[in-house]
C-alpha positions in Angstrom: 131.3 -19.3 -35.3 127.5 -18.7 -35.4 126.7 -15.4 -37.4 123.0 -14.3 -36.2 121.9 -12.2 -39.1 121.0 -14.3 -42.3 118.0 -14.2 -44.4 117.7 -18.0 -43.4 118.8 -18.2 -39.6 118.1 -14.8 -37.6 118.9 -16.8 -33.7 121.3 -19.3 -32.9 118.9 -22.2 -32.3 120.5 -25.4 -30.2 120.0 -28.1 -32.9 122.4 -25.9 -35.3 124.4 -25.3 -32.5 125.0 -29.5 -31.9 126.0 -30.0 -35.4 128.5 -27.6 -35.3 130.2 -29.1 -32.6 129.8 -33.1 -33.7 128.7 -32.9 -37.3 125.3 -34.0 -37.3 121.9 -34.7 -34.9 122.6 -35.7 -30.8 119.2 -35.9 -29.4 118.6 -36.1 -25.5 117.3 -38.8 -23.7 116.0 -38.3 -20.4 116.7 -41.0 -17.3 114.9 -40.7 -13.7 118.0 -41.8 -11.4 116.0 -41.0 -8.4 117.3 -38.0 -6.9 115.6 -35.5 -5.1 115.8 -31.7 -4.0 117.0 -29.8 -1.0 114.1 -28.1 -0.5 111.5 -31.2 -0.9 113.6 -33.5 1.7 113.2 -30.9 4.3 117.3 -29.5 4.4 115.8 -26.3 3.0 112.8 -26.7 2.9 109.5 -29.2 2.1 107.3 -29.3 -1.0 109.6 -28.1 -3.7 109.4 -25.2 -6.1 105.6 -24.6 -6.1 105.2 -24.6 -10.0 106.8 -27.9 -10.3 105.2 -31.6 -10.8 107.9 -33.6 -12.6 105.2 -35.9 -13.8 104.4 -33.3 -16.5 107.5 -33.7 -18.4 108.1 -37.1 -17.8 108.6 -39.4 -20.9 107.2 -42.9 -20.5 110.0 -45.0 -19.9 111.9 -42.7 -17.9 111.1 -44.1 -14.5 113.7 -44.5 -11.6 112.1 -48.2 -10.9 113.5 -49.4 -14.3 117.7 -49.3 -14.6 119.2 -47.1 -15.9 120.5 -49.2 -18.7 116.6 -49.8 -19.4 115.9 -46.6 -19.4 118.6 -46.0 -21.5 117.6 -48.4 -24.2 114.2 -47.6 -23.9 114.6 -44.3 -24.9 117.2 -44.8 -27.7 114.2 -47.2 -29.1 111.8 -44.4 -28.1 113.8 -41.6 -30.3 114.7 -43.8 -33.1 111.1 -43.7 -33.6 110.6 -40.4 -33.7 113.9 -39.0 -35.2 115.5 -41.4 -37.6 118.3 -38.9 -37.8 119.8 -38.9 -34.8 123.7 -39.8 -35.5 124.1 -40.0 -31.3 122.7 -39.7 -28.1 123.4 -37.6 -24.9 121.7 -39.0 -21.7 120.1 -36.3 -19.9 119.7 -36.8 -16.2 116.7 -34.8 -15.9 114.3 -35.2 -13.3 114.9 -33.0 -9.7 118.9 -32.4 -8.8 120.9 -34.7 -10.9 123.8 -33.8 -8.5 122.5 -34.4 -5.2 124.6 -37.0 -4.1 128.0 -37.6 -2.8 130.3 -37.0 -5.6 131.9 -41.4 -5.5 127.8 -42.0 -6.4 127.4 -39.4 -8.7 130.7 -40.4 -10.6 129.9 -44.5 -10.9 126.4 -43.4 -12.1 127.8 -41.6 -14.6 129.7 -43.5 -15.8 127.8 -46.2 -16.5 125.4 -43.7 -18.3 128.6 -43.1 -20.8 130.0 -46.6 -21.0 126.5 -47.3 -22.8 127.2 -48.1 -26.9 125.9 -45.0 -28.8 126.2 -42.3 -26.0 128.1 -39.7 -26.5 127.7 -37.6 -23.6 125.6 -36.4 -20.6 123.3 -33.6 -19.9 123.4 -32.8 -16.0 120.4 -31.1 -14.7 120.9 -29.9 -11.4 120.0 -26.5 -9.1 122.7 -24.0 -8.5 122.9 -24.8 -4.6 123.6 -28.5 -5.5 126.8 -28.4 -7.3 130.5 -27.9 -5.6 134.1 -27.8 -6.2 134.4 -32.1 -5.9 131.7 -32.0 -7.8 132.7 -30.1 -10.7 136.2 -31.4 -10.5 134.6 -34.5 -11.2 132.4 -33.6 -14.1 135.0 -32.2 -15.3 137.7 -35.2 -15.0 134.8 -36.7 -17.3 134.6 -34.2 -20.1 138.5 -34.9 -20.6 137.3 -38.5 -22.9 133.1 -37.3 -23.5 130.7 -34.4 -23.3 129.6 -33.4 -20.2 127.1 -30.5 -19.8 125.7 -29.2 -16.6 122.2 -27.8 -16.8 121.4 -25.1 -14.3 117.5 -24.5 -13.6 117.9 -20.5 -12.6 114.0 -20.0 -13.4 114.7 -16.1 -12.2 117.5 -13.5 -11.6 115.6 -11.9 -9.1 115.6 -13.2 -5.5 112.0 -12.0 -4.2 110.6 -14.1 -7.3 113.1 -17.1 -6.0 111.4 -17.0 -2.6 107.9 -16.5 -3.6 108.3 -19.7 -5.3 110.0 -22.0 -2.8 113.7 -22.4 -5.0 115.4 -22.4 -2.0 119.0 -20.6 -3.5 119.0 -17.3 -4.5 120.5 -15.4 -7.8 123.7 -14.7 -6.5 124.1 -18.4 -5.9 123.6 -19.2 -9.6 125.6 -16.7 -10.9 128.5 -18.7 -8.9 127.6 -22.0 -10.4 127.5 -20.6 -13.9 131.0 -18.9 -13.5 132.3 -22.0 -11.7 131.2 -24.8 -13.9 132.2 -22.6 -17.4 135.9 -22.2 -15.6 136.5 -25.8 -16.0 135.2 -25.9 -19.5 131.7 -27.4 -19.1 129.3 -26.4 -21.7 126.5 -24.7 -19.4 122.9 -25.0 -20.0 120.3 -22.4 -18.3 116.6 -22.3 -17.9 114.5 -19.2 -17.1 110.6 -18.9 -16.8 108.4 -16.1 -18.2 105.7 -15.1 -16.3 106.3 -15.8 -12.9 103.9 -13.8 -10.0 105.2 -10.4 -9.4 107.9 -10.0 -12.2 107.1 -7.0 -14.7 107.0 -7.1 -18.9 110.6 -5.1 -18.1 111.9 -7.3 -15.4 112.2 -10.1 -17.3 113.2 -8.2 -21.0 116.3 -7.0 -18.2 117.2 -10.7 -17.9 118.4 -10.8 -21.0 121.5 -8.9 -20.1 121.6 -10.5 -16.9 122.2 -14.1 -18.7 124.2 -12.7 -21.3 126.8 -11.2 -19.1 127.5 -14.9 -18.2 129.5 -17.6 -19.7 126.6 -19.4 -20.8 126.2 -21.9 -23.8 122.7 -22.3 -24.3 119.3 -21.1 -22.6 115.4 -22.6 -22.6 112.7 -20.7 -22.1 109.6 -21.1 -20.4 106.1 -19.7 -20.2 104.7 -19.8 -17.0 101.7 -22.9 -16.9 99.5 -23.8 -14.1 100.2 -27.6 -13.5 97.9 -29.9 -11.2 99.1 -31.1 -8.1 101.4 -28.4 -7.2 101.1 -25.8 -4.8 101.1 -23.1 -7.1 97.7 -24.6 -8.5 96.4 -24.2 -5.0 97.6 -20.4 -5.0 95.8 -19.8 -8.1 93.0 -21.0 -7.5 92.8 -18.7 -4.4 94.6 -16.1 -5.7 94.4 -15.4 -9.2 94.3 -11.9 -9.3 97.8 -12.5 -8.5 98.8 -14.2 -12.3 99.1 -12.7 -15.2 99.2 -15.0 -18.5 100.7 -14.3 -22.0 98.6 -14.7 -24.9 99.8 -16.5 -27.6 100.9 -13.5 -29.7 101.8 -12.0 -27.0 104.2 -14.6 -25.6 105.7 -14.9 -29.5 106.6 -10.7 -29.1 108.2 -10.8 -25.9 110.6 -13.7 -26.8 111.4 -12.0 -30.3 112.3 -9.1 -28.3 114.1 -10.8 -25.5 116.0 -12.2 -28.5 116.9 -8.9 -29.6 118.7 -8.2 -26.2 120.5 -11.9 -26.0 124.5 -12.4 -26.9 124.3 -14.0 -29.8 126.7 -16.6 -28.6 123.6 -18.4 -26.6 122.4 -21.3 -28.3 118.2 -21.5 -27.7 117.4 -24.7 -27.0 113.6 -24.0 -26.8 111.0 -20.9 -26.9 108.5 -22.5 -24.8 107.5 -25.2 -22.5 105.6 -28.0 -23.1 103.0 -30.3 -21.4 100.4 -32.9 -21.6 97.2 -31.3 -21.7 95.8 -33.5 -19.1 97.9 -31.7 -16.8 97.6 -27.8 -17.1 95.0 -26.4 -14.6 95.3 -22.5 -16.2 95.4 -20.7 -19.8 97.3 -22.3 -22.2 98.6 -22.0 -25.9 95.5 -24.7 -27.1 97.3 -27.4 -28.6 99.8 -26.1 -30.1 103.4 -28.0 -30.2 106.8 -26.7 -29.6 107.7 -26.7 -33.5 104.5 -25.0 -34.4 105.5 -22.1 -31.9 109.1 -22.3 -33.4 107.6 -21.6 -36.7 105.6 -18.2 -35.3 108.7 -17.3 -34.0 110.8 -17.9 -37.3 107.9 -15.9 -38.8 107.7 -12.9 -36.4 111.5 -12.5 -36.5 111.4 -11.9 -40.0 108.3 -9.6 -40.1 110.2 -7.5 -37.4 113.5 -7.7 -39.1 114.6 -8.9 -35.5 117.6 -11.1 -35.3 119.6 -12.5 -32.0 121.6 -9.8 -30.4 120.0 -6.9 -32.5 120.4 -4.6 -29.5 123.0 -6.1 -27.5 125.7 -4.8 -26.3 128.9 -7.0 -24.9 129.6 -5.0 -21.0 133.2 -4.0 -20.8 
C-alpha cells in the first residue's frame, strides 16, 4: 500500500509502483505493429490529432518494417544497455491505436509479443473510441496467465479542447473506457497534456479530481511542445497569440500542485514529455532530460512541504 507522505518519497512514482507488484525493475519496450487511427484513415476524420508526429518518440529500432520479434530483441538489447537492472520486460505497443484491429488479429499479435523469453507482460496503448467489449474480453482472457495493461491517451477532460485538436472521441467516451477496462481487472494507464490552446491554469488543476474520481492506476503527464510536421505547427505559426507556454519553473509548480490534488493511489509514470531537439518547432525546457526535471520536482515538493494527495479528498 503506497503511503504518500515520507521524508524520502512525497508521490507515488511508477518505477516504485512496479517493484511493488513484481519485486524488482520491468522496463517498457516499445514495438511499431503498424496500426493506425480512426481519425487519420478518414472513419472520423483525416490528419490525426494535430499535436502529434509519432516520429518524435520513436526509438530506433521500433519500426513496423522490422518483426515484431526484431523489434523485440532489439530493444531488449537496446535497454540492457542502458539499464543493466532491469529484472524483466513489458512490450509496450505504442505507436497510434494499438487496438485498432479485429479482436482474432489483435489476440495472435499478442500473443506472440508474450510468448517471447523474458517478457512479462504488455503495455496496450490505444484511444478510448478504439477499445470494446470483445476487445476487452480478450485482454482480459490474457491477464488470467501475464500482465496486461491498457493505456488510454485522454490528453483532456474537456470536449471543446478534444475537438480543437482533432481527437476525434470526446471525454465522456474515455471515462467509459476507463471504467470498462478497470471492471475486468486491467491495470489502466492514462495520459493528459498541459497546456493545450484554450484550457486555463484552473481547468487543468480541476483535472486532477476529474482523473482521480476514476479507477485509474497510473497517469503521464505532458507539457504541451510544438513538433514539426504537424498541423498544430502550422496553427502556430499563424496563430500564436493563441499558445501559451510554461516556463520551466513554472511548469515544475503547477505539477507539484496538481500533485497536491491527485489520489494518491495513482502511480506517476512521468512529469513531462520528452523529445529530440531536432524536432520541436516552439519554447522548450533547453536540454533538459526527464530525470533532471524529476529531480526539480523531488526538490520543489520538499521546499513546499507538498506531497501526493495533500488536498484530496476521495468523492462519496
Amino acid at each position: 500500500m503506497y503511503k504518500s507522505r515520507t521524508k524520502t518519497n512525497r508521490y507515488n512514482g511508477y518505477a516504485a509502483y512496479l517493484k511493488r507488484l513484481f519485486g524488482g525493475r520491468i522496463q517498457k519496450l516499445s514495438v511499431d505493429a503498424g496500426f493506425s487511427c480512426p481519425n487519420r484513415d478518414g472513419t472520423k476524420g483525416t490528419g490525426g490529432c494535430t499535436y502529434c508526429n509519432n516520429k518524435a518518440f520513436n526509438p530506433s529500432y521500433c519500426d513496423p518494417s522490422k518483426p515484431l520479434e526484431q523489434q523485440i530483441t532489439q530493444g531488449i538489447e537496446f535497454h540492457r544497455r542502458r539499464y543493466s537492472r532491469a529484472g524483466g520486460y513489458f512490450v509496450y505497443f505504442q505507436p497510434f491505436s494499438n487496438t485498432y484491429k479485429q479482436v482474432d488479429e489483435l489476440e495472435s499479435l499478442f500473443r506472440k509479443a508474450l510468448a517471447f523469453p523474458g517478457i512479462e507482460g504488455i503495455v496496450v496503448a490505444t484511444r478510448p473510441d478504439c477499445i470494446d467489449e470483445l476487445k476487452l474480453d480478450m485482454l482480459a482472457s490474457l491477464a488470467k496467465n501475464h500482465t496486461v495493461i491498457v493505456e488510454f491517451g485522454i490528453e483532456s477532460f474537456y470536449d471543446r479542447t478534444l475537438q480543437r485538436i482533432n481527437r476525434g472521441h470526446t471525454a465522456a467516451e474515455s471515462v467509459r473506457a476507463i471504467k470498462a477496462a478497470a471492471s475486468r481487472g486491467l491495470p489502466v494507464g492514462t495520459h493528459l497534456i498541459f497546456g493545450l490552446p484554450g484550457e486555463s491554469r484552473q481547468d487543468m488543476l480541476d483535472e486532477a479530481q476529474m482523473l482521480s474520481s476514476l479507477p485509474v492506476a497510473s497517469v503521464k503527464f505532458h507539457q504541451l511542445q510544438i513538433i514539426r510536421d504537424t498541423a498544430m505547427e502550422q496553427e502556430y505559426r499563424e496563430h500564436p497569440e493563441y499558445f501559451s507556454f510554461f516556463s520551466l519553473d513554472d511548469y515544475i509548480d503547477f505539477i507539484v500542485e496538481f500533485t497536491t490534488h491527485l489520489s494518491p493511489s495513482i502511480a506517476i509514470e512521468r512529469i513531462a514529455g520528452e523529445v529530440p531537439p531536432r524536432f520541436l518547432a516552439g519554447p522548450s525546457f533547453g536540454l533538459l532530460r526527464n530525470d533532471q526535471l524529476l529531480e526539480m520536482f523531488k526538490k520543489r515538493l520538499e521546499e513546499n512541504d507538498a506531497w501526493q494527495g495533500k488536498f484530496f479528498t476521495a468523492s462519496i
